[in-house]
Every structure is written in structure tokens, then in C-alpha cells.
C-alpha positions in Angstrom: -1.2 -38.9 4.1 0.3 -37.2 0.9 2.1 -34.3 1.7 0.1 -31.2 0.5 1.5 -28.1 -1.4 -0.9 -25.3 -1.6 -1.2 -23.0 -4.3 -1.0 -19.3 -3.6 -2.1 -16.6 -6.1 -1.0 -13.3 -5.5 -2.9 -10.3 -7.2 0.0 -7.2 -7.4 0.5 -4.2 -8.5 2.3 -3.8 -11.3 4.0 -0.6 -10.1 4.8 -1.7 -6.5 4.6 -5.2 -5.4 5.0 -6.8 -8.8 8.5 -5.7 -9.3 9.2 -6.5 -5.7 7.8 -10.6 -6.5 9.5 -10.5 -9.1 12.9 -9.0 -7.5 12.6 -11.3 -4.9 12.0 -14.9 -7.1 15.1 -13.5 -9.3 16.8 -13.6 -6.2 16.0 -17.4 -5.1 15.6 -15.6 -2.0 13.8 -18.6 -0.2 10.5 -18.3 -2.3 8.4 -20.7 0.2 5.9 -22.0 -2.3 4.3 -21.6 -5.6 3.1 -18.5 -5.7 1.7 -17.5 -8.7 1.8 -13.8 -9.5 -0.7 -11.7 -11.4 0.4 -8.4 -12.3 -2.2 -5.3 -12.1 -2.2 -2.0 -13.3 -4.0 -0.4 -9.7 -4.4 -3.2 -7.0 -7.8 -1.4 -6.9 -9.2 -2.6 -9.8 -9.2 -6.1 -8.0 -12.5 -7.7 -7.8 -14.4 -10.1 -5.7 -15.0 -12.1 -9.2 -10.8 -12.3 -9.5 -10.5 -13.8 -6.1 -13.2 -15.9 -6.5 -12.0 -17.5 -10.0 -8.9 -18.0 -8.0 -9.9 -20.1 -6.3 -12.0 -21.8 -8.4 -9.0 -22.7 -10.8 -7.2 -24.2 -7.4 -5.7 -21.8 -5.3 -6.1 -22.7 -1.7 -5.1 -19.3 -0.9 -4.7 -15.8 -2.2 -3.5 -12.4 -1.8 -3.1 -8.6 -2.8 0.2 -6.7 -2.7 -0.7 -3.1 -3.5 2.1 0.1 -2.6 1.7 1.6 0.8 -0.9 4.3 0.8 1.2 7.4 0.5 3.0 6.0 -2.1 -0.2 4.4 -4.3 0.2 6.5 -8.5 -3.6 5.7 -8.1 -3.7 7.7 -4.9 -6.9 5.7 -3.5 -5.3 2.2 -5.0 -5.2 0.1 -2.2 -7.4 2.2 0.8 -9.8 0.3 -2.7 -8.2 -2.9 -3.2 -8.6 -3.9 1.4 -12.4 -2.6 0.8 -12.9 -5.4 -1.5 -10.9 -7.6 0.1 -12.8 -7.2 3.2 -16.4 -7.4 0.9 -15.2 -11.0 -0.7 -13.8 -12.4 2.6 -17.6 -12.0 3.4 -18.3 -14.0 0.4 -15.8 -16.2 0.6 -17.7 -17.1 4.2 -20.9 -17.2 2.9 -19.5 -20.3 0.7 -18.1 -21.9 3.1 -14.2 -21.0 2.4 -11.9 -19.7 5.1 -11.5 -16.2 5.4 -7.9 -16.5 6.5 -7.3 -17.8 2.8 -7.4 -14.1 1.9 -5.6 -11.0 2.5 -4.0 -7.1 1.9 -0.6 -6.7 2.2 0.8 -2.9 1.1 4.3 -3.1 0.4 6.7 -1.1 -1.8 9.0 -1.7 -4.3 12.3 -2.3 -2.2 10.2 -4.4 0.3 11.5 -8.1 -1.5 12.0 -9.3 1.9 8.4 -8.1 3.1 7.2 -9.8 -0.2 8.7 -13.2 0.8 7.4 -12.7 4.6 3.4 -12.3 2.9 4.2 -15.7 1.0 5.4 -17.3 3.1 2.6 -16.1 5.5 -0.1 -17.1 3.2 1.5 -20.6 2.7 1.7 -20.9 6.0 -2.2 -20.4 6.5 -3.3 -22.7 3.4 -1.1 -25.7 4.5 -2.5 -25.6 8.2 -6.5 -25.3 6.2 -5.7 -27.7 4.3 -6.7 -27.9 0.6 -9.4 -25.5 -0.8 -13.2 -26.5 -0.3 -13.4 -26.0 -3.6 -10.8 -28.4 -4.7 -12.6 -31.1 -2.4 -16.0 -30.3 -3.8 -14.4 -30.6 -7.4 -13.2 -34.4 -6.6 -16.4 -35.6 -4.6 -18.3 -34.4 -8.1 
């Protein structure tokens, strides 16, 4: 069997978590996978529809990297981003997809190391699922 390589997507806040990613690829600190990183103004303003053209366009897993709460310039940015996230992982399992391909992380701006863990973590869970449903529905068609 081929070895598989999942793609991750991961939704961050521009503020917060997207200079973190972006601190800690810079860095060649051990970046597991490809993650691919979308920056956002508010983590909040992620919808289910984002996730769900994620995966879609072949990621076999995805997450959201908003700033702790205490420290969100949106205040409520991502108490609104986990709500959603919670909302689409019932979607997501309404389709048929694996919940565990989805998930919250808050971390701040110095957390690079924290940034790599949640990576690494969601690599982690998409190689042991395997590839998408999606992308196996897309070749059976």
C-alpha cells in the first residue's frame, strides 16, 4: 500500500495563531506535514461552509487556531469559532466524515511550539483515518 500523506488545513487567526504558524514553519521547527494555513481576521467568522469546502478540495483533516479567550481583540472570537466547530462536527457526521478530522485549538502568539503540537496532532488523527471520504467518493465517481 502507497504510503499516505494527509492534508491538513488550518483556519487561524490572523492576530494570534497565524503569526505563531507562520513563526514556527520559518523556523523549520519539525513542521510534521502539509499544513496549509488560512489566515482570518476573527477565528469567529469561521463557518461550517469553510470547513466543509475544505474538505471538499482534499483535506483529510482540518483545524482552527484562534487566541486564548482572554486574550481574543474580538473578545467573543473563539468562545464563537468552538460553537461552530462543535455545529459542523455534527455535519460532518451526518455525511459520513469523522468527527476527529476537526477541531479548536486556542493558542497565542508565542505558543510556536503549541502550534506544531496541534499539527502534528491533527496529522496524527488523519493518517490513522485514512484518506477523506470525500476523496474516496471523488475517485469511485
Amino acid at each position: 500500500m502507497k504510503h499516505f500523506e494527509p492534508i491538513v488545513v488550518a483556519f487561524c487567526c490572523t492576530f494570534c495563531a497565524g503569526n505563531t504558524a507562520l513563526g514556527a514553519r520559518s523556523k523549520k521547527s519539525g513542521h510534521a506535514s502539509p499544513v496549509r494555513v488560512i489566515k482570518l481576521p476573527c477565528v469567529g467568522k469561521i463557518d461550517a461552509i469553510h470547513v466543509l469546502k475544505a474538505f471538499a478540495s482534499g483535506a483529510d483533516g482540518v483545524f482552527v487556531a484562534g487566541g486564548p479567550f482572554s486574550q481574543c481583540r474580538f473578545i467573543e472570537g473563539m468562545a464563537t469559532a468552538q460553537k461552530k466547530i462543535e455545529y459542523t462536527k455534527k455535519l460532518l457526521k451526518e455525511l459520513g466524515i469523522e468527527t476527529e478530522r476537526l477541531e479548536a485549538f486556542a493558542l497565542s502568539q508565542t505558543e510556536g511550539k503549541h502550534f506544531i503540537e496541534a499539527a502534528e496532532e491533527m496529522v496524527k488523527r488523519a493518517r490513522a483515518l485514512g484518506p477523506s471520504p470525500l476523496k474516496k467518493a471523488k475517485k469511485a465517481a
